[in-house]
N, C-alpha and C positions, 0 to 999 in steps of 0.2 A: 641682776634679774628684778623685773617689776613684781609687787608686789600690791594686791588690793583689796579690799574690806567691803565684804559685802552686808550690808546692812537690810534686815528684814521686820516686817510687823503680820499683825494677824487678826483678820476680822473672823467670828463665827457666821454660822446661818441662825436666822433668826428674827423674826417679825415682818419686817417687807424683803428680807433680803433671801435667797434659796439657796446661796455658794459659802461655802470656807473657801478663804481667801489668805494665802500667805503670799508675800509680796513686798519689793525692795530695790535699791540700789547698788550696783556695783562703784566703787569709786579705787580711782589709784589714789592708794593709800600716805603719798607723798604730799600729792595734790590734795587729798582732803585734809591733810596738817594744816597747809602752807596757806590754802588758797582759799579751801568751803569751809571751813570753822571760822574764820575770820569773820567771812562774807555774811553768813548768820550772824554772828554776835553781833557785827555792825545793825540788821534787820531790828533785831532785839532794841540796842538801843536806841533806835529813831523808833520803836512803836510803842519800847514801856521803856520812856522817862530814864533812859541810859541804863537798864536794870537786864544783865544776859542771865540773870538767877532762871529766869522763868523758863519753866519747861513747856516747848510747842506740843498740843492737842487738838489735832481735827476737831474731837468732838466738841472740846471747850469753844476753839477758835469760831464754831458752828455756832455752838451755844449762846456767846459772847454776855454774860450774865456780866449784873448791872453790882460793883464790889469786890472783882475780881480785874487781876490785869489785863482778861480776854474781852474787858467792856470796851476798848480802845475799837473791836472788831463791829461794837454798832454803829461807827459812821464807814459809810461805803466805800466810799476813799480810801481808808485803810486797809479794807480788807482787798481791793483792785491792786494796790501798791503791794502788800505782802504778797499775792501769787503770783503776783509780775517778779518779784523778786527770785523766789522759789523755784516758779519756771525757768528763770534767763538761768539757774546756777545749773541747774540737770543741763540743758542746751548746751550751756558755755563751759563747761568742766569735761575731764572725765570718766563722763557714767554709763554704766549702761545697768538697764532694766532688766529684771525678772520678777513672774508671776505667773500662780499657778490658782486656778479657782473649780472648783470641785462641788460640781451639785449633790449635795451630801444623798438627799432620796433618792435621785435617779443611779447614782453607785452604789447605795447600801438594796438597793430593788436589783441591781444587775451584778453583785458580787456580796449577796448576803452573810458569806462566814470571807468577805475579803480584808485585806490589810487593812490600817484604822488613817485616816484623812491624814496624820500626819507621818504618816510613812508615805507614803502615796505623792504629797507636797512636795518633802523635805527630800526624796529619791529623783525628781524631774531635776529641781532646782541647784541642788547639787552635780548633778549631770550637766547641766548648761552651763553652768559657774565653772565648772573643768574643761569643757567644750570649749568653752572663751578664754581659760588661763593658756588651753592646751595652745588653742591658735596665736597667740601671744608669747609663748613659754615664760607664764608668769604664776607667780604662785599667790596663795590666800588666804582666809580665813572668816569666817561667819560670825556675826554678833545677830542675838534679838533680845529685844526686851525679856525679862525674868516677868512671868507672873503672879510671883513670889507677891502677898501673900494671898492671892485670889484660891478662893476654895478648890476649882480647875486648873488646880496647877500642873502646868504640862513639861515643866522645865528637863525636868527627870527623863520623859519618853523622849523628851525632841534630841537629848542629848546621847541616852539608849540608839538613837534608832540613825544618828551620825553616825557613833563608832562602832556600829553593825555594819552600816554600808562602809562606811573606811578599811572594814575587818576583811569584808568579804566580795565588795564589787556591787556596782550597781549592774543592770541590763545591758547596758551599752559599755562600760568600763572595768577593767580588771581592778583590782584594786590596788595593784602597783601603779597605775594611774592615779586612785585617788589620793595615795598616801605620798607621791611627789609631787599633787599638787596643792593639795588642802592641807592646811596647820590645823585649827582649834576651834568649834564653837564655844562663844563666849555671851554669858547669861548676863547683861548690865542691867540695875535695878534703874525705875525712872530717876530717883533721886539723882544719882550719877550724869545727868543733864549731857547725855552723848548725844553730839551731834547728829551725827549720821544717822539714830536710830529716831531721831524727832523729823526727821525728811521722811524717813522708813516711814512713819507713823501717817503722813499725809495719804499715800497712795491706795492703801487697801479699801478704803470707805468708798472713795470715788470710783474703784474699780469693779467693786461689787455694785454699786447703784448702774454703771454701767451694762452689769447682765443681768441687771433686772430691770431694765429699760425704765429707770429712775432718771429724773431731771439730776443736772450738775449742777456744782455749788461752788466750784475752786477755779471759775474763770479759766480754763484753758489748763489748769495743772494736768489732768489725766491725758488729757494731746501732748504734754512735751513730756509726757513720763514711755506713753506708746510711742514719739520718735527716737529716743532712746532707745528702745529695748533691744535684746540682743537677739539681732538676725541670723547666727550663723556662719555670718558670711556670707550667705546663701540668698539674702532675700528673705529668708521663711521665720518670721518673729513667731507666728504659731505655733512653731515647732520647737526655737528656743529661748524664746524670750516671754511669750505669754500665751501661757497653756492650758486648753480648756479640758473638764473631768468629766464623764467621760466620752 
């Protein structure tokens, strides 16, 4: 039986932005050993000087400050060659997308005492991620970054609010569905320099610029992360692949 590693990150609402956004990659978990860890670390060293230590960050890679390894990102050519690269691997591997973004006012205005964003997320995303094992009959399991030791630490609910729905079923799934498809979320700190979750790490910023009719910045990444995303089968990525709140 196939087996795949869904990898997720998480932007708040806040400043220009109006969505919480969690959002990620599915990968077969054989082919991300074999094929996308490699294909990174090679990226790694043709941008820092042979060095895979470095942990990828949008926001640094954004930032590109002049003393740091992400200075490499202030000649333009490097930054065109890293999302070319990033894109071909979503394209050429595979993956497939999920994403849930959640206008926090317009929900907390139309379900004032409702469920809290990350039940709300963490319930869609889960559903699609089973939707896709199911049609596959493959199984899996969830990683996201720890925010460990960020003051808003959410590690605890996000983790609470899996083996709630694993206990008891989501809307659409019993939960003898969930619990033969889903294994474990798994909390890796950044130090732990996992792949998968520094790809996670790219798509939520440009997703949310995206529904706040924000200019792009990642050259074409949020286009191959949307041909990716998981249709259903059906055509319909709105429905299972990226899903707007409410």
């Amino acid at each position: 039986m196939q087996h795949y590693s869904l990898f997720l990150d998480e932007i708040h609402a806040g400043g220009h932005f109006d969505y919480f956004c969690l959002a990620g990659v599915a990968f077969n978990t054989k082919e991300y050993t074999e094929s996308i860890i490699p294909k990174v670390e090679q990226v790694k060293r043709d941008l820092f000087d042979g060095n895979t230590s470095v942990i990828l960050h949008e926001q640094q890679i954004q930032s590109h400050k002049t003393n740091t390894p992400f200075e490499v990102f202030q000649k333009k050519e490097n930054n065109i060659k890293f999302w070319d690269e990033m894109r071909n691997i979503l394209l050429n591997q595979d993956a497939h997308g999920f994403a849930v973004g959640i206008h926090e006012h317009q929900l907390k205005t139309m379900y004032s005492n409702g469920r809290d964003k990350y039940f709300v997320s963490l319930q869609i995303i889960m559903e699609n991620f089973v939707h896709f094992l199911e049609s596959i009959d493959a199984t899996g399991n969830i990683h996201i970054e720890s925010t460990d030791p960020n003051p808003y630490q959410k590690d605890e609910q996000l983790q609470n609010h899996f083996y709630y729905l694993k206990a008891n079923g989501t809307l659409f799934y019993d939960r003898r569905i969930l619990q033969k498809r889903l294994g474990t979320i798994n909390f890796a700190l950044k130090a732990d320099n996992l792949i998968g979750l520094q790809i996670a790490d790219l798509i939520p910023n440009s997703f949310n610029r995206k529904l706040c009719e924000k200019k792009q910045r990642t050259y074409g990444f949020l286009d191959a992360f949307e041909k990716i995303a998981y249709d259903g089968g059906k055509g319909m990525v709105d429905r299972f692949g990226i899903k707007i709140v409410p």
